[in-house]
C-alpha positions as CSV (number, residue, x, y, z in Angstrom):
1,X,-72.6,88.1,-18.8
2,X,-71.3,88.5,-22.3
3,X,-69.7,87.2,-24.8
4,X,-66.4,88.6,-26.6
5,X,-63.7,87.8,-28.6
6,X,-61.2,87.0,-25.3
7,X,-63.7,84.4,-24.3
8,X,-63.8,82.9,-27.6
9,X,-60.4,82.5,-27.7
10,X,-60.4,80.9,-24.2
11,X,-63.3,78.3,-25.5
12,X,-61.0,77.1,-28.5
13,X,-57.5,77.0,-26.5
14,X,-59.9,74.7,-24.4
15,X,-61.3,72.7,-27.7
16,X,-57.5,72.5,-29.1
17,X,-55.8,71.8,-25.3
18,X,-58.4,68.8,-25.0
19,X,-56.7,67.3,-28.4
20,X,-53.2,68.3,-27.5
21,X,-53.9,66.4,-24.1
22,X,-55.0,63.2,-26.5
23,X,-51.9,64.1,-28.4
24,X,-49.5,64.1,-25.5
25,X,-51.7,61.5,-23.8
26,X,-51.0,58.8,-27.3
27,X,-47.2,59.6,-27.5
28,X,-46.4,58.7,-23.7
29,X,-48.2,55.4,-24.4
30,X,-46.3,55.0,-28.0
31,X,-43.2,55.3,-25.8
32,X,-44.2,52.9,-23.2
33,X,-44.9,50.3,-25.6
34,X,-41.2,51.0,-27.2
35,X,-40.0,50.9,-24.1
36,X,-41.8,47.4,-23.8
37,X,-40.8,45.9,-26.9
38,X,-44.5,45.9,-28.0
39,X,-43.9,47.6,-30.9
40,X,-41.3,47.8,-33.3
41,X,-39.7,51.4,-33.8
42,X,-40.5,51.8,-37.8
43,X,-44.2,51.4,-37.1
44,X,-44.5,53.4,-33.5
45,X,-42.7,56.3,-35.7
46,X,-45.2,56.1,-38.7
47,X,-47.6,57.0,-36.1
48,X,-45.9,59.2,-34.2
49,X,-44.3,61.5,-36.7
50,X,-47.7,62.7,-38.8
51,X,-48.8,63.7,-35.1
52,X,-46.3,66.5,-34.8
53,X,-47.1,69.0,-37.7
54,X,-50.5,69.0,-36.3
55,X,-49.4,69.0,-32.7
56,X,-47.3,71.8,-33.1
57,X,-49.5,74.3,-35.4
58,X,-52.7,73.5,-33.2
59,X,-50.4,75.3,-30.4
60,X,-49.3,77.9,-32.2
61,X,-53.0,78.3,-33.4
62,X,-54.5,79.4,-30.6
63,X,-52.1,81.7,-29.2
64,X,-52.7,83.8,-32.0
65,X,-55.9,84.1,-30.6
66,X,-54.4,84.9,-27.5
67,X,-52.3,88.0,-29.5
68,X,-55.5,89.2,-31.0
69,X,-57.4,89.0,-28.3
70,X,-54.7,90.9,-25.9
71,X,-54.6,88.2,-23.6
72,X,-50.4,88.6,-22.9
73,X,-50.5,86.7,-19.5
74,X,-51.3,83.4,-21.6
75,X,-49.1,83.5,-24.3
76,X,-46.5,84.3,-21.8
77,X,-47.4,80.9,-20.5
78,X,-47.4,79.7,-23.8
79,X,-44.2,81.2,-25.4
80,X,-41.3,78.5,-23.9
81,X,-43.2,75.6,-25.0
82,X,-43.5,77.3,-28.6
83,X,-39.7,77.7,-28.6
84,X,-39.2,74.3,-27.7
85,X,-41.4,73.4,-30.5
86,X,-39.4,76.1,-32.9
87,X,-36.1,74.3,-31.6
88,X,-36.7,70.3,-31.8
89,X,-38.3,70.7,-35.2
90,X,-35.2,73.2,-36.5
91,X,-33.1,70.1,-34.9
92,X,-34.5,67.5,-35.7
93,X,-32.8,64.2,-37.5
94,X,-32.8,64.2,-41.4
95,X,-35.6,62.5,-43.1
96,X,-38.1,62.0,-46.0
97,X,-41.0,63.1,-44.3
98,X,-41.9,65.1,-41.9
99,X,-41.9,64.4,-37.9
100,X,-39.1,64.5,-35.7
101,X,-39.0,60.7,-34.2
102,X,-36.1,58.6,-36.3
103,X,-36.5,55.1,-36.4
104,X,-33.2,54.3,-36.7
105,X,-32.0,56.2,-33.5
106,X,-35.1,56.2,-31.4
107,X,-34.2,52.7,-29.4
108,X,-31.0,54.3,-28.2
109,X,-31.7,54.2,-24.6
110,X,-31.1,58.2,-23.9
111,X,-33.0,59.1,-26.9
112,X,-36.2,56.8,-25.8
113,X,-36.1,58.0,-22.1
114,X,-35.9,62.0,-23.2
115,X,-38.7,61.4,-25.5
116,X,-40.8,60.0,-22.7
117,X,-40.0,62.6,-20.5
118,X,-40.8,65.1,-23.2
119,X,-43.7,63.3,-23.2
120,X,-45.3,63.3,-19.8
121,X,-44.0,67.1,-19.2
122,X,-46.1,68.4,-21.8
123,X,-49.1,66.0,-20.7
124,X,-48.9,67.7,-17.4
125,X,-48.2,71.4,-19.2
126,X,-51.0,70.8,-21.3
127,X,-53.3,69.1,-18.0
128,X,-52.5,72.4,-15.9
129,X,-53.2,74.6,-18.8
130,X,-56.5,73.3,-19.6
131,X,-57.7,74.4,-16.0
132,X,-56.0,78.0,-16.9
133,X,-57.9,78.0,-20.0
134,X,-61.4,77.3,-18.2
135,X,-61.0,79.9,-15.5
136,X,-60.0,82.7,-17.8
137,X,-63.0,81.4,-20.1
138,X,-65.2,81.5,-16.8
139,X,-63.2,85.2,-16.0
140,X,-64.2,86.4,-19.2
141,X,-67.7,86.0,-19.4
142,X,-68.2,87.2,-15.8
143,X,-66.2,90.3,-16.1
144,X,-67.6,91.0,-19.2
């Protein structure tokens, strides 16, 4: 058993997946509670919208580990959620600040039910990734 730069990469896409899970995890709650009427929009987007710089770099992150490390099979798993990343950022609304979640649109009934949907599909990416990320950690060090 040894330790290499593939399996290194797999421990922090594990590390980083576990906060994108919280990440993912927090905005189909924020959602719900719009949904709700628990909260009102201004605030649940001042929460929201300082998530997604983070969100989106801590993805891109480790899958330039995954390039330098030659593990193509998982940023080819990767790679259409990056796009979708490129793309709603590139399109999102125009604001001050950065994020993506306007509060003056984000009651609109389509917009609040594709945003939870966006939601819960990268929860479950994200879910089904992390046990990806733990066998090709374990697949690493064994085959090493």
């Amino acid at each position: 058993m040894a330790f290499n730069f593939p399996a290194f990469s797999y421990i922090i896409a594990l590390i980083v997946d576990a906060f994108l899970i919280f990440f993912s995890l927090f905005h189909v709650i924020a959602f719900d509670e719009l949904k709700t009427d628990y909260k009102n929009p201004i605030d649940q987007c001042n929460s929201l919208n300082p998530l997604v710089v983070p969100e989106y770099l801590l993805h891109i992150f480790f899958n330039v580990l995954f390039v330098a490390a030659g593990e193509w099979f998982s940023l080819l798993l990767n790679i259409p959620l990056i796009i979708y990343h490129i793309n709603r950022y590139r399109t999102r609304p125009v604001m001050s600040g950065l994020g993506i979640y306007d509060p003056t649109s984000i009651m609109n009934a389509d917009v609040l039910t594709r945003c939870q949907r966006e939601g819960w599909i990268k929860l479950a990416f994200y879910l089904l990734s992390f046990f990806y990320y733990l066998y090709g950690m374990i697949y690493c060090l064994i085959s090493a």
